[in-house]
Backbone as JSON Lines, residues from 0, in Angstrom:
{"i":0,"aa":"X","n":[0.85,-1.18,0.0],"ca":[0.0,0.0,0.0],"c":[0.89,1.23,0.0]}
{"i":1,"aa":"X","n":[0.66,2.13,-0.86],"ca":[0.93,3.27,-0.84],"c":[0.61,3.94,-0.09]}
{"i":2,"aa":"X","n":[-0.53,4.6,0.48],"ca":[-0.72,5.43,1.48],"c":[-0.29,5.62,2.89]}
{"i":3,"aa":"X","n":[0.21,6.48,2.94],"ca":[0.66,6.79,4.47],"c":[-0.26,7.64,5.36]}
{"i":4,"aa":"X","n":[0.22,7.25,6.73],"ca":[-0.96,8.38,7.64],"c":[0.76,8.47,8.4]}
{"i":5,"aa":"X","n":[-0.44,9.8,9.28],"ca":[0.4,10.45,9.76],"c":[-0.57,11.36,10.87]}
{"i":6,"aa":"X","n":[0.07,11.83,12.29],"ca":[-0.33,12.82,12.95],"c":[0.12,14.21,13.37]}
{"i":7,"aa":"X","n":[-0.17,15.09,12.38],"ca":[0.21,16.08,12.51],"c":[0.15,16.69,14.23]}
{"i":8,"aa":"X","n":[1.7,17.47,14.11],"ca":[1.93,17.93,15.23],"c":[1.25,19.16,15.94]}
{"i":9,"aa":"X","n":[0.49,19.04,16.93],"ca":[-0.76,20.36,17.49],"c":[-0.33,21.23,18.66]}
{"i":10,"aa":"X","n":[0.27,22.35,18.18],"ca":[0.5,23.09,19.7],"c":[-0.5,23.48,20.89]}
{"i":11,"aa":"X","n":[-0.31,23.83,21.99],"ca":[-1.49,23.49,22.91],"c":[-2.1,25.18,22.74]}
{"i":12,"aa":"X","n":[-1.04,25.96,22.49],"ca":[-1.71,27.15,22.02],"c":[-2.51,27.2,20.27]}
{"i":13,"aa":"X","n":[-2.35,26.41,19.63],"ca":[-3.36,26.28,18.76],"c":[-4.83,26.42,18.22]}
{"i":14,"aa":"X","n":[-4.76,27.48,17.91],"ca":[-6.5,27.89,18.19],"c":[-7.57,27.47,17.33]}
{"i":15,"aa":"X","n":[-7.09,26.61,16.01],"ca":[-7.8,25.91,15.02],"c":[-8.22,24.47,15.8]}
{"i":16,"aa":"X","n":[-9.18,24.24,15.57],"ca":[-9.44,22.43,15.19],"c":[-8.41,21.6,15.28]}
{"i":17,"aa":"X","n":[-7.72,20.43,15.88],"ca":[-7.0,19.86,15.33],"c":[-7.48,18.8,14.34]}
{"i":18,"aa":"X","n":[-6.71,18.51,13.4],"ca":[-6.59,17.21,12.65],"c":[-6.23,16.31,12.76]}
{"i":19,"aa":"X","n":[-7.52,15.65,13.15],"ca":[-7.33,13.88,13.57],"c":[-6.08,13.26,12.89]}
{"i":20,"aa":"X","n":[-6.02,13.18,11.58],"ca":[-5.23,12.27,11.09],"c":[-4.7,12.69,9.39]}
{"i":21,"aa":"X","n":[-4.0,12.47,9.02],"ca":[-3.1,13.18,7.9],"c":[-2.6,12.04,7.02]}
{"i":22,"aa":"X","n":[-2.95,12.13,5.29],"ca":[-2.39,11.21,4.85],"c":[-1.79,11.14,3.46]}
{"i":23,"aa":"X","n":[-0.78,11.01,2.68],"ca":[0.06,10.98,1.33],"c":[0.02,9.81,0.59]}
{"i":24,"aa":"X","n":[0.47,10.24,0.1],"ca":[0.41,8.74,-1.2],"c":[1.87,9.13,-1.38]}
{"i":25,"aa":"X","n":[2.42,8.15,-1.57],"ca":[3.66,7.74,-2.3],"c":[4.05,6.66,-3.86]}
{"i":26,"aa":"X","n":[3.99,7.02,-4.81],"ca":[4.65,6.4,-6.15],"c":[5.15,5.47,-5.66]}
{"i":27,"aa":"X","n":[4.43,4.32,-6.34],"ca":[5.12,3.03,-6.0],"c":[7.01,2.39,-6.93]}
{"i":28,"aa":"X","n":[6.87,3.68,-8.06],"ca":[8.09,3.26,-8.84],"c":[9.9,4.18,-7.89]}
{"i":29,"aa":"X","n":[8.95,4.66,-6.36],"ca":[9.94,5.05,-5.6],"c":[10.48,4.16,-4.86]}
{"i":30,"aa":"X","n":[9.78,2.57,-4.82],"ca":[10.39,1.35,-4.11],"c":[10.79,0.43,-4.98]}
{"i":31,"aa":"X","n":[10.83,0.62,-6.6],"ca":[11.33,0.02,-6.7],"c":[12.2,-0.21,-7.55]}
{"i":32,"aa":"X","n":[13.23,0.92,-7.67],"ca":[14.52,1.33,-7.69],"c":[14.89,1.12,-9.41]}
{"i":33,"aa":"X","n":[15.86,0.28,-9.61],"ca":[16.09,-0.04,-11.2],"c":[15.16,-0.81,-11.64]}
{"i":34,"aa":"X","n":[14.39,-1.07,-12.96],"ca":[13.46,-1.86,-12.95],"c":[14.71,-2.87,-13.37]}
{"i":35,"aa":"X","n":[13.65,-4.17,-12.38],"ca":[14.49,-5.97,-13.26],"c":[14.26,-6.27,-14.52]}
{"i":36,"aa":"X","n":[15.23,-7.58,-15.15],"ca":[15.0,-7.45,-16.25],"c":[13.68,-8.17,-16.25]}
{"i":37,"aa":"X","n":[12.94,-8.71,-17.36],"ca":[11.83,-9.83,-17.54],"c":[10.76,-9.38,-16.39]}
{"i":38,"aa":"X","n":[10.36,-8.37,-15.83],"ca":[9.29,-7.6,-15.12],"c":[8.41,-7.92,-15.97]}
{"i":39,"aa":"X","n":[7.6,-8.52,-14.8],"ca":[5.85,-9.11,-15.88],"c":[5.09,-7.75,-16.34]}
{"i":40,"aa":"X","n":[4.56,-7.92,-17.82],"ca":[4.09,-7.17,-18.46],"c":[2.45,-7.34,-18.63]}
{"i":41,"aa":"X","n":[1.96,-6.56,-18.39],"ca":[-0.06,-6.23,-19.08],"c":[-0.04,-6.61,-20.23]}
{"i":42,"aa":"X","n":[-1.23,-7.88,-20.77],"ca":[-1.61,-7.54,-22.52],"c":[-1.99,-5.86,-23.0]}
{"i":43,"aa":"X","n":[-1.41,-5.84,-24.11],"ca":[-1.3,-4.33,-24.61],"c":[-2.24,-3.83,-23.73]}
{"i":44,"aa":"X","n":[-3.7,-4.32,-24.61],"ca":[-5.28,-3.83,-23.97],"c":[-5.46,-3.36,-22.74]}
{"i":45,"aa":"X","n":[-4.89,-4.82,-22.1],"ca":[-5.05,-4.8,-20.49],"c":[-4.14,-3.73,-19.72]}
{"i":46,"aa":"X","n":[-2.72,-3.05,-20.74],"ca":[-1.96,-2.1,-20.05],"c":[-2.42,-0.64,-20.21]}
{"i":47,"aa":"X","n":[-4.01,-0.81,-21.43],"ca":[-4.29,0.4,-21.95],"c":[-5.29,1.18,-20.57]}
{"i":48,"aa":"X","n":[-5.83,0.13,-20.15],"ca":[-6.95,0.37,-19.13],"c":[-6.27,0.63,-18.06]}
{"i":49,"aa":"X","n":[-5.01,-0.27,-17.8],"ca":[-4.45,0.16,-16.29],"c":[-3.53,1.42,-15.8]}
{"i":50,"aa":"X","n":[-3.52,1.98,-17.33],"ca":[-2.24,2.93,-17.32],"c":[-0.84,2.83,-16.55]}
{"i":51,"aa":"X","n":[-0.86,1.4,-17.18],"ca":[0.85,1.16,-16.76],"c":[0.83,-0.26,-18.08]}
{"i":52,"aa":"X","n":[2.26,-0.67,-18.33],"ca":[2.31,-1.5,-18.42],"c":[3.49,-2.59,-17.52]}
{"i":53,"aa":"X","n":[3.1,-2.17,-16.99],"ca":[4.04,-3.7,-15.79],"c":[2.9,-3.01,-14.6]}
{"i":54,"aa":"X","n":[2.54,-4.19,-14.19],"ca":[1.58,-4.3,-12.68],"c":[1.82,-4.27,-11.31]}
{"i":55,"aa":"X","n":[3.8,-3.68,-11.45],"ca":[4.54,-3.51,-10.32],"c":[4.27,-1.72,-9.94]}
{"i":56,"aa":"X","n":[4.11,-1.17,-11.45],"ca":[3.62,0.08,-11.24],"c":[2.27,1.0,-11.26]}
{"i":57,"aa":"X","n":[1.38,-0.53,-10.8],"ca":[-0.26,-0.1,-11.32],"c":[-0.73,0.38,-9.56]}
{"i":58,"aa":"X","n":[-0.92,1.88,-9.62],"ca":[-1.45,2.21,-8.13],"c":[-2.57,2.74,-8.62]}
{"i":59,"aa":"X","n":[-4.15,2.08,-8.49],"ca":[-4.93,3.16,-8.65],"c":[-5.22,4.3,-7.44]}
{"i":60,"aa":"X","n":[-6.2,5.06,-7.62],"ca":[-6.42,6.04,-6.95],"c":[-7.66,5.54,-5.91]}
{"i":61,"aa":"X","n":[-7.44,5.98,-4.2],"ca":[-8.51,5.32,-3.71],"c":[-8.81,6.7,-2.69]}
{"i":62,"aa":"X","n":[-9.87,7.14,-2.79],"ca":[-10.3,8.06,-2.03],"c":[-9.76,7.82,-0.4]}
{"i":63,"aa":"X","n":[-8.98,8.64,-0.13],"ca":[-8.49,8.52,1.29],"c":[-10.27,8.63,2.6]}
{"i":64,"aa":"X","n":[-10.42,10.12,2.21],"ca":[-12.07,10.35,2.83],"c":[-12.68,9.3,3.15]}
{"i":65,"aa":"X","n":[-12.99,8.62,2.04],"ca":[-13.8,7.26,2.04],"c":[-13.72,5.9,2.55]}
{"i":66,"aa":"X","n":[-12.27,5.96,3.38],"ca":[-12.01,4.9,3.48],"c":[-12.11,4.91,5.55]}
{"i":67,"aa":"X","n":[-12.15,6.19,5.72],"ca":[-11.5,6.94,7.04],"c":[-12.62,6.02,7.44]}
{"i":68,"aa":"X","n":[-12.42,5.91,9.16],"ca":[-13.66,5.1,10.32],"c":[-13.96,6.79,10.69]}
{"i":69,"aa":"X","n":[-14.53,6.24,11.72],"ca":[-15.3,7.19,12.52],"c":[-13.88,7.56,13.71]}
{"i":70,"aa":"X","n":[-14.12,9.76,13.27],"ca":[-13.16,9.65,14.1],"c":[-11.51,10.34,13.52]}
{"i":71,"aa":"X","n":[-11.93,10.28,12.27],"ca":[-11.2,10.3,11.13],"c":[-9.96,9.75,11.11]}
{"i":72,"aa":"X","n":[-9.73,8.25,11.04],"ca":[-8.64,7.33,11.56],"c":[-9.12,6.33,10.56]}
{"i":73,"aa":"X","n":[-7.94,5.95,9.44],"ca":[-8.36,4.56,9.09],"c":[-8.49,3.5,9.71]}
């Protein structure tokens, strides 16, 4: 998984709201360095839909919001 959380740091003089919980995405082609050789490949088609072709670099997009519990904490 790509996504990271995180808890942003809240001073006690802070006069906003704090924020439960904080979170990034990270590129998965940042773990994994030189590509190898013979890295499994998508049929063309199948690489057209995934917008990648190798499935080491297929991250779709997942609504962080949507995923949160109650509380705002995955």
């Amino acid at each position: 998984m790509t996504r990271k959380f995180y808890q942003p740091y809240r001073s006690p003089f802070d006069p906003c709201r704090p924020l439960p919980c904080e979170t990034y995405e990270t590129p998965p082609e940042l773990f994994l360095g030189f590509q190898p050789y013979h890295l499994q490949q998508y049929k063309p088609l199948e690489a057209l839909k995934q917008g990648t072709l190798w499935p080491a670099l297929f991250d779709p997009y997942e609504n962080p919001y949507k995923q949160m519990g109650k509380g705002g904490k995955p």
